[in-house]
GUDREN-555598 format. One line per 5 residues: number of its first residue (from 1); for each residue x, y, z of N, C-alpha, C. Coordinates in pm, whole numbers. Example, Ala and Ser with C-alpha at 12.3 -4.5 7.8 and 13.67 -1.06 7.14 Angstrom:
1) 1319,-569,780,1230,-450,780,1320,-330,780 ~ 1285,-225,708,1367,-106,714,1290,3,787 $
END
This chain:
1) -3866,-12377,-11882,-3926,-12497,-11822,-4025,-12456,-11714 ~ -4162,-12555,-11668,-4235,-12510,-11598,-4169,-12532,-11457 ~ -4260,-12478,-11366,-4204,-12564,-11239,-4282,-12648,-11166 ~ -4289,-12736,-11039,-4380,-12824,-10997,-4460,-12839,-11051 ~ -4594,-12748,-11030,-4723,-12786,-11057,-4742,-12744,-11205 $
6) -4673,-12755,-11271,-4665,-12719,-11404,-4687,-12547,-11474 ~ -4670,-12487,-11418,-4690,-12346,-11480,-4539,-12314,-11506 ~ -4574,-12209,-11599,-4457,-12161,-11694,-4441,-12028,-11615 ~ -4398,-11936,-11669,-4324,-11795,-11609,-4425,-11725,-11683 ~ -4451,-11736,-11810,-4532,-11649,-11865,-4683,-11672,-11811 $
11) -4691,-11790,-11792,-4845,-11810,-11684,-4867,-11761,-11617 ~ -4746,-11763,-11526,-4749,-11700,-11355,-4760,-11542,-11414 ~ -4713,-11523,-11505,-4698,-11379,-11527,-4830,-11308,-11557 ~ -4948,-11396,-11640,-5044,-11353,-11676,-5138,-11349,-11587 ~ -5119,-11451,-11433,-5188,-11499,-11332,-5184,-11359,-11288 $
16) -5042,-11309,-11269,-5000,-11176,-11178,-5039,-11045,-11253 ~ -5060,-11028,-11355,-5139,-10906,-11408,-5276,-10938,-11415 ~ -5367,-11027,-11387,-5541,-11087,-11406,-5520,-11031,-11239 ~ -5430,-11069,-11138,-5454,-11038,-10997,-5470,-10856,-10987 ~ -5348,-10849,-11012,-5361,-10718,-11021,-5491,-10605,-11073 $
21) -5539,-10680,-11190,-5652,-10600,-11264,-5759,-10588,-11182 ~ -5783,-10709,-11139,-5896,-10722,-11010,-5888,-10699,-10890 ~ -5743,-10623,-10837,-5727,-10552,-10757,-5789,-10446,-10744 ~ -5714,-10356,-10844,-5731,-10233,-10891,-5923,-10225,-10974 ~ -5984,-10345,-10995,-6083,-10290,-11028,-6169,-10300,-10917 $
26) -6100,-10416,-10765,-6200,-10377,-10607,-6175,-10254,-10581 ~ -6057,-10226,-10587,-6008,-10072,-10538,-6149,-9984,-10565 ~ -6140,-9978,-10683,-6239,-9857,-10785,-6342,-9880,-10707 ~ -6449,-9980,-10729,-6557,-10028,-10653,-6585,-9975,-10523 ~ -6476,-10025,-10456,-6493,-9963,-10304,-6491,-9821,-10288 $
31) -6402,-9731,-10358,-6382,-9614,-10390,-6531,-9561,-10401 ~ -6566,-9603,-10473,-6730,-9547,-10565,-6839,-9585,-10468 ~ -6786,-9711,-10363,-6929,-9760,-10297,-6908,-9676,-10148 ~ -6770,-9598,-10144,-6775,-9501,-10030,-6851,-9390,-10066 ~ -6775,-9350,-10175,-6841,-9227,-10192,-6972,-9199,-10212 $
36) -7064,-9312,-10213,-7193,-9296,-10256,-7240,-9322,-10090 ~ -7144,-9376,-10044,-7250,-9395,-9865,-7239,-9250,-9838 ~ -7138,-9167,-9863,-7099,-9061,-9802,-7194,-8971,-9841 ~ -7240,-8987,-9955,-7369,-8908,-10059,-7483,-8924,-9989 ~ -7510,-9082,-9945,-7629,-9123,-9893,-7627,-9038,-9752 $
41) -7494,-9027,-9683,-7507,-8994,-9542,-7547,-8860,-9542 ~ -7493,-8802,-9663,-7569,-8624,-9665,-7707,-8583,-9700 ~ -7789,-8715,-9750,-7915,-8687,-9774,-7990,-8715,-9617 ~ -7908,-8807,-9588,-7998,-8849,-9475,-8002,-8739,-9368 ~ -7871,-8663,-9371,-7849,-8574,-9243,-7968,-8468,-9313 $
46) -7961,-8393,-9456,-8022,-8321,-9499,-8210,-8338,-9466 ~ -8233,-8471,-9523,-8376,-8499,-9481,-8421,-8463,-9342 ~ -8317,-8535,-9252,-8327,-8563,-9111,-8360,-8418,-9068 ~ -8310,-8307,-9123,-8341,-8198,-9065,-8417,-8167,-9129 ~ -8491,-8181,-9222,-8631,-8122,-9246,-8667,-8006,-9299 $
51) -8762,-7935,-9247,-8806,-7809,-9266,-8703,-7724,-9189 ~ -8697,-7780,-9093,-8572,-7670,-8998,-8483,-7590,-9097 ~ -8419,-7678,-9138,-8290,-7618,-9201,-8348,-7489,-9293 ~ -8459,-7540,-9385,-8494,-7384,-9460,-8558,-7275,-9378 ~ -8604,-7329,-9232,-8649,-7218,-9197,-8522,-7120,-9113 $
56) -8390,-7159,-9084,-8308,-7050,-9071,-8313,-6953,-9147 ~ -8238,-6965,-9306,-8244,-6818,-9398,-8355,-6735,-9392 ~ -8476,-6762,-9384,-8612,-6757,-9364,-8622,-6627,-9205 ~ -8621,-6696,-9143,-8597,-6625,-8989,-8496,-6525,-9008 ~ -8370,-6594,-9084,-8243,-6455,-9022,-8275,-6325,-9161 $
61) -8366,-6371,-9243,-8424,-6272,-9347,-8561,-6160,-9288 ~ -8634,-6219,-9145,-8706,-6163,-9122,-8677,-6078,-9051 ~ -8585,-6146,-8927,-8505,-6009,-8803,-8463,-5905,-8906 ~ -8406,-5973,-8997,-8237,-5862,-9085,-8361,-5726,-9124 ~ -8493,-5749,-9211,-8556,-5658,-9247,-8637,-5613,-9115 $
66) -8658,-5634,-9011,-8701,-5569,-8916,-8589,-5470,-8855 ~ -8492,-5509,-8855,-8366,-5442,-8792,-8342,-5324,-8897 ~ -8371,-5325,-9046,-8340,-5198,-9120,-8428,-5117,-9098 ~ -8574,-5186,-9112,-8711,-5141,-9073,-8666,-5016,-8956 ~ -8660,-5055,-8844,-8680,-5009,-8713,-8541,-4918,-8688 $
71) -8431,-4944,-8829,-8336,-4840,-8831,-8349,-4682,-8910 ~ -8478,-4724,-8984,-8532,-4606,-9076,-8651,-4545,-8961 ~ -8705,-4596,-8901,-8830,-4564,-8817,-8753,-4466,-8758 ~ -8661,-4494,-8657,-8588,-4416,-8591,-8541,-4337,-8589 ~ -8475,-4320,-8723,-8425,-4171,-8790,-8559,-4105,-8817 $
76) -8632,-4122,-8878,-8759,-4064,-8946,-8869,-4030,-8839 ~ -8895,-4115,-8724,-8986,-4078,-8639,-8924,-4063,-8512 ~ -8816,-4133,-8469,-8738,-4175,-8350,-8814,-4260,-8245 ~ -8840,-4360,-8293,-8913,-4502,-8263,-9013,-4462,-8220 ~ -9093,-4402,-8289,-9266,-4377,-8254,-9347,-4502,-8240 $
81) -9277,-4601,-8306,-9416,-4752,-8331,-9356,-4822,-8240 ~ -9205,-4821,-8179,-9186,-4874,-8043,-9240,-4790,-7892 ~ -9194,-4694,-7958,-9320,-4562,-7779,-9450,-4625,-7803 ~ -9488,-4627,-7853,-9621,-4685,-7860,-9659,-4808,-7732 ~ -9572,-4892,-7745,-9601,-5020,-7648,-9622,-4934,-7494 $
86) -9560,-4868,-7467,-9550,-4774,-7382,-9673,-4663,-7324 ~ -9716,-4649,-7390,-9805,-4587,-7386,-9750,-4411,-7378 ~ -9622,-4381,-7466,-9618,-4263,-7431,-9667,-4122,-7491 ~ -9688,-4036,-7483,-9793,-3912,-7510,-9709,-3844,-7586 ~ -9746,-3732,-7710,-9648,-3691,-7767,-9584,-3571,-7733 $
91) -9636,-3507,-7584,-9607,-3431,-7525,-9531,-3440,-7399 ~ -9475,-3603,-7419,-9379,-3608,-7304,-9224,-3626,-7354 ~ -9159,-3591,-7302,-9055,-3545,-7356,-8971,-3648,-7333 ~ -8876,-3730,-7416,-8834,-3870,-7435,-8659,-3846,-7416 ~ -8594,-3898,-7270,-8475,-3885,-7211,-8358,-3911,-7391 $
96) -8293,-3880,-7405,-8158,-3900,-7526,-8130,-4022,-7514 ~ -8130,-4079,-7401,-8034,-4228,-7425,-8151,-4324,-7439 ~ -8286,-4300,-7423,-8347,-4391,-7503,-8341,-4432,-7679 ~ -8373,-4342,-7733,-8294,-4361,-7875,-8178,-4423,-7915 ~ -8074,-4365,-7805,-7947,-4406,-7828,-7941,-4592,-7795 $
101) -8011,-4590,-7676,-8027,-4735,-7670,-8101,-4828,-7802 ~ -8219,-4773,-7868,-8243,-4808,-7932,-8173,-4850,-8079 ~ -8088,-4798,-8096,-7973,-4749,-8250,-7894,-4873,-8139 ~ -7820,-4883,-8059,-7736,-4974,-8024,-7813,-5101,-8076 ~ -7940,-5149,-8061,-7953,-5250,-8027,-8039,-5283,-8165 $
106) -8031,-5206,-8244,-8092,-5231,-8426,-7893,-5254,-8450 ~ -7850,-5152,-8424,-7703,-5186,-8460,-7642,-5367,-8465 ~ -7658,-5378,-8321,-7630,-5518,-8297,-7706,-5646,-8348 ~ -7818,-5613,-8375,-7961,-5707,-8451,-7840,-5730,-8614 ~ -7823,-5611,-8656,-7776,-5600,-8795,-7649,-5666,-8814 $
111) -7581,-5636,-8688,-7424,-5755,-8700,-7442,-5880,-8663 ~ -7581,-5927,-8594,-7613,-6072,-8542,-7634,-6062,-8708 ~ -7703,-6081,-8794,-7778,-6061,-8900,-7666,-6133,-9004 ~ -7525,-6012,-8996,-7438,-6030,-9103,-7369,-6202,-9063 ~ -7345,-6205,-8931,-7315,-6335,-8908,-7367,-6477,-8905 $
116) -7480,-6431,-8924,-7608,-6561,-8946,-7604,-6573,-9059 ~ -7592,-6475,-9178,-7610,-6506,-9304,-7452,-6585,-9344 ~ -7352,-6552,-9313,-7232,-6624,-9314,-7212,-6743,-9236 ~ -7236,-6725,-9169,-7232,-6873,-9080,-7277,-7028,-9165 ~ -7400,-6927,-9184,-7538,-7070,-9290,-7461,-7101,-9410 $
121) -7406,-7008,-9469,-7356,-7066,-9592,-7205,-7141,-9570 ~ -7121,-7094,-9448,-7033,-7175,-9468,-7036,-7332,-9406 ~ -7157,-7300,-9275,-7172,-7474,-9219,-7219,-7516,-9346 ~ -7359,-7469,-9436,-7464,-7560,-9547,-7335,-7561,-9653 ~ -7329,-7466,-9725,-7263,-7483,-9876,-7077,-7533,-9868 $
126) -7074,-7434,-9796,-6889,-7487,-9792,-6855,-7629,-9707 ~ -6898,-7643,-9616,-6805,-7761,-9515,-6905,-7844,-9518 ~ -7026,-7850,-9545,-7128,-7940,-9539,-7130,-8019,-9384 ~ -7121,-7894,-9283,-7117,-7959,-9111,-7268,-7923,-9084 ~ -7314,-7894,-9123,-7447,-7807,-9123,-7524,-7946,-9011 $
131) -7595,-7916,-8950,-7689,-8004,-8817,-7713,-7942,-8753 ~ -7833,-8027,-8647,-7914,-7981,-8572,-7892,-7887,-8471 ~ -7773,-7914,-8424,-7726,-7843,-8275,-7701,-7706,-8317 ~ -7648,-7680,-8446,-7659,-7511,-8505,-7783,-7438,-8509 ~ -7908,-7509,-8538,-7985,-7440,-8575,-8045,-7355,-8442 $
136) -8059,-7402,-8307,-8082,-7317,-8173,-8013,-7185,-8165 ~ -7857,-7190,-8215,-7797,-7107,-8204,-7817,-7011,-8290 ~ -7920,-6996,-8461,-7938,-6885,-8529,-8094,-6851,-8496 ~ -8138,-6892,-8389,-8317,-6903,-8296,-8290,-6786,-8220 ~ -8176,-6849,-8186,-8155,-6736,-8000,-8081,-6600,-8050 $
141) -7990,-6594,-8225,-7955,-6526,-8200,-7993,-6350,-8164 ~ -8130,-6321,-8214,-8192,-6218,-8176,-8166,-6188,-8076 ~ -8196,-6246,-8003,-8221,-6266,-7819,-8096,-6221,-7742 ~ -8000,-6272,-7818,-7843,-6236,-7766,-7836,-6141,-7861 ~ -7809,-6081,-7954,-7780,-5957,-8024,-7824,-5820,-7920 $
146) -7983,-5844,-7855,-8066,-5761,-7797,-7976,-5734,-7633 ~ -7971,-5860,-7586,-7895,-5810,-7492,-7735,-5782,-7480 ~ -7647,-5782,-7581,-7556,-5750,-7595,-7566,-5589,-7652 ~ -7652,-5562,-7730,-7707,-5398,-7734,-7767,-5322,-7607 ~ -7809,-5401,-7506,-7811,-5333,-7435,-7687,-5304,-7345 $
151) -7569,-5434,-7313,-7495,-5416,-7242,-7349,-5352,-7293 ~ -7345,-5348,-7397,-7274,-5263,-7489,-7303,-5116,-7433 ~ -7423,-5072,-7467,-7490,-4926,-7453,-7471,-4887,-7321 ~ -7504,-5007,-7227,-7438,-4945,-7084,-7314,-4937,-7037 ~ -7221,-4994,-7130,-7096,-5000,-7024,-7008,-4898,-7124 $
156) -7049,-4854,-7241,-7004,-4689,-7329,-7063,-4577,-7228 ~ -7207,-4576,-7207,-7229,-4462,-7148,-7182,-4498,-6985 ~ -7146,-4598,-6914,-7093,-4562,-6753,-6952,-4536,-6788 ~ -6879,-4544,-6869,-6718,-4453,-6884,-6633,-4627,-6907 ~ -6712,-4739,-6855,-6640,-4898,-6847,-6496,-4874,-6976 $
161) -6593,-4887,-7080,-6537,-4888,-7195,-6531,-4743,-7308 ~ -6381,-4711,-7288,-6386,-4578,-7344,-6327,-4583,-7489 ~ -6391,-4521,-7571,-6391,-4510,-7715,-6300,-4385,-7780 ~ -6283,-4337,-7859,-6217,-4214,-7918,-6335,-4125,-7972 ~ -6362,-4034,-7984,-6435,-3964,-8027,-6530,-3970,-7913 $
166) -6646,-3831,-7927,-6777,-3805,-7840,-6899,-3856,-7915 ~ -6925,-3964,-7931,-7010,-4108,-8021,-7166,-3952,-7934 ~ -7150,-3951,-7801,-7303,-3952,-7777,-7282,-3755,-7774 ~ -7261,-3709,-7843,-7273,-3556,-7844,-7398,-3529,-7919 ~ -7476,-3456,-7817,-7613,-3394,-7923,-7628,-3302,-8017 $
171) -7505,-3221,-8040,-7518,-3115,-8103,-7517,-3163,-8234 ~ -7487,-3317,-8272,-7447,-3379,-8393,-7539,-3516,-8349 ~ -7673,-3527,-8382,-7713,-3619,-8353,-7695,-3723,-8470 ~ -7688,-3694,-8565,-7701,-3805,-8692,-7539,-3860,-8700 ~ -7444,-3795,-8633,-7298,-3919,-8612,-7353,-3967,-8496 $
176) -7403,-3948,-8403,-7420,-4013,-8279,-7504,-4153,-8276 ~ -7605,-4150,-8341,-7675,-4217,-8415,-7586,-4300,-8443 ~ -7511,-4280,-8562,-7427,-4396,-8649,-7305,-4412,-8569 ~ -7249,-4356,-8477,-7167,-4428,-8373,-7252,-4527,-8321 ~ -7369,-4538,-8244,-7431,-4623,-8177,-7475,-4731,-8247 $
181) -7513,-4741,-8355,-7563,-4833,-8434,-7422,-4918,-8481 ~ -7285,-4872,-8502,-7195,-4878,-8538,-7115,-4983,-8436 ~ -7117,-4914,-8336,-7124,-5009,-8176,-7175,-5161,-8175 ~ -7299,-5145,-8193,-7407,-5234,-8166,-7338,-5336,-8255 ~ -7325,-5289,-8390,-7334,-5405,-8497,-7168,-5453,-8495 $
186) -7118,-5402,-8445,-6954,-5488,-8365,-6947,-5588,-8256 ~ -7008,-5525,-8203,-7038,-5606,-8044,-7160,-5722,-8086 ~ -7232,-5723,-8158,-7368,-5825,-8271,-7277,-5945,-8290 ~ -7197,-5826,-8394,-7109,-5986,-8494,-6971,-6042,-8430 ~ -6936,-5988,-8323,-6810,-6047,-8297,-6870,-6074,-8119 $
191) -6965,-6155,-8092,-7022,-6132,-7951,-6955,-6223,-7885 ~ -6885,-6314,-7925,-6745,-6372,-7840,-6682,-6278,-7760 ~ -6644,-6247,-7847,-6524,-6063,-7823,-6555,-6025,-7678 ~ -6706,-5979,-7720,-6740,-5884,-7632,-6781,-5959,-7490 ~ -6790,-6070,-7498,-6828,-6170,-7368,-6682,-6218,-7341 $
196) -6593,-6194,-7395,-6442,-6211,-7329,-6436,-6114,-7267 ~ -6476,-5988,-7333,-6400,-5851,-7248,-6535,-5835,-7162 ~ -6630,-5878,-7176,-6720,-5864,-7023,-6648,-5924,-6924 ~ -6589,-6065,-6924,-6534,-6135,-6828,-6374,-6059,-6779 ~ -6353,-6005,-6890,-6227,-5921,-6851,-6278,-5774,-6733 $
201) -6383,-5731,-6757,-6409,-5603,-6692,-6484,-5640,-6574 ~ -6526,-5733,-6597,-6618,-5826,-6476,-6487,-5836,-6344 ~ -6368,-5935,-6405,-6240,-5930,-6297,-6198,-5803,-6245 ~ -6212,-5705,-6304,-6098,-5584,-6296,-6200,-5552,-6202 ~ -6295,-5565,-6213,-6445,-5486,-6124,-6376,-5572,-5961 $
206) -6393,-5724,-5972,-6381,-5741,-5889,-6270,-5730,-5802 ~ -6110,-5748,-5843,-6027,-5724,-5817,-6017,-5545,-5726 ~ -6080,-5471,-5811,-6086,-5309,-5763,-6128,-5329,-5656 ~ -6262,-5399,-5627,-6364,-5414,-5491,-6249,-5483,-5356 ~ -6193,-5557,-5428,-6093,-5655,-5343,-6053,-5562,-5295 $
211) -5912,-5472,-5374,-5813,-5393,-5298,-5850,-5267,-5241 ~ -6033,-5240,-5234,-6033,-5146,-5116,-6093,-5192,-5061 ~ -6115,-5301,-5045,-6147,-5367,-4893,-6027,-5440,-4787 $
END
């Protein structure tokens, strides 16, 4: 028998699977009309950045071959096309730890290098976080690679930070070489690291100064 308003059980029943269908077919809809904003939102971020974005790989492709560049120069001439800026004569005789500075700081160019090329692919291709505020940070990274090769190179040769082996022995210049370059491109790619343990040697510095005063 129906009830009040006249519907049967099998009515109500057909009412309640027609509801359902058109549930489940807003569901879908909405499903599909997210995922396409979400599509839209990655073109827009993608557009929005422009040329920028291709000119990272671009840039961290130009340092990376200057940094091998100027790692072959060095062995082969021992930075003759950098003495140059210098104006130096080929009869003046060029101190050891210039070179050595130099190999630190192609070293560290080459581990900024390895981390720029990883970085880009996991913000662009993997996580798709990729934006603007990254791209300053693969601009500058030269800039910081350079001075972390230098401050690397100074705080090995003042005794700060002591290593195993004799990295700067001349009698073996071609390990010395690849200790320094070896250096560089650690202290490059992990330059967190090495700006923790600056701040670590930075305290101990000061603390020392403290307790003999």
């Amino acid at each position: 028998m129906g009830d009040k308003n006249g519907t049967t059980p099998e009515s109500g029943q057909l009412m309640k699977t027609l509801q359902e269908g058109q549930d489940k077919t807003f569901g879908t809809t909405k499903k599909a009309a997210d995922a396409e904003d979400l599509t839209d939102t990655q073109v827009v971020v993608e557009s929005d950045l422009g040329l920028a974005i291709w000119l990272v790989p671009i840039y961290v492709l130009v340092y990376s071959l200057l940094a091998l560049w100027l790692l072959v120069d060095g062995w082969l001439s021992g930075f003759s096309s950098l003495l140059k800026f210098w104006e130096v004569g080929h009869d003046v005789e060029i101190p050891a730890q210039i070179p050595f500075l130099f190999f630190t700081i192609v070293g560290s160019l080459l581990g900024s290098a390895i981390l720029g090329i990883t970085s880009f692919h996991r913000h662009y291709a993997i996580s798709h976080s990729f934006n603007r505020k990254h791209i300053w940070g693969f601009y500058f990274a030269p800039l910081l690679a350079t001075t972390v090769g230098c401050l690397i190179f100074a705080i090995v040769q003042s005794g700060l930070l002591v290593l195993t082996g004799d990295i700067a022995n001349e009698k073996d210049p071609v390990r010395a070489t690849l200790g320094y370059v070896a250096i560089g491109g650690i202290a490059g790619y992990n330059w967190d690291v090495f700006v923790k343990k600056l701040e670590s040697l930075s305290q101990d510095l000061l603390n020392s100064s403290d307790k003999s005063n």
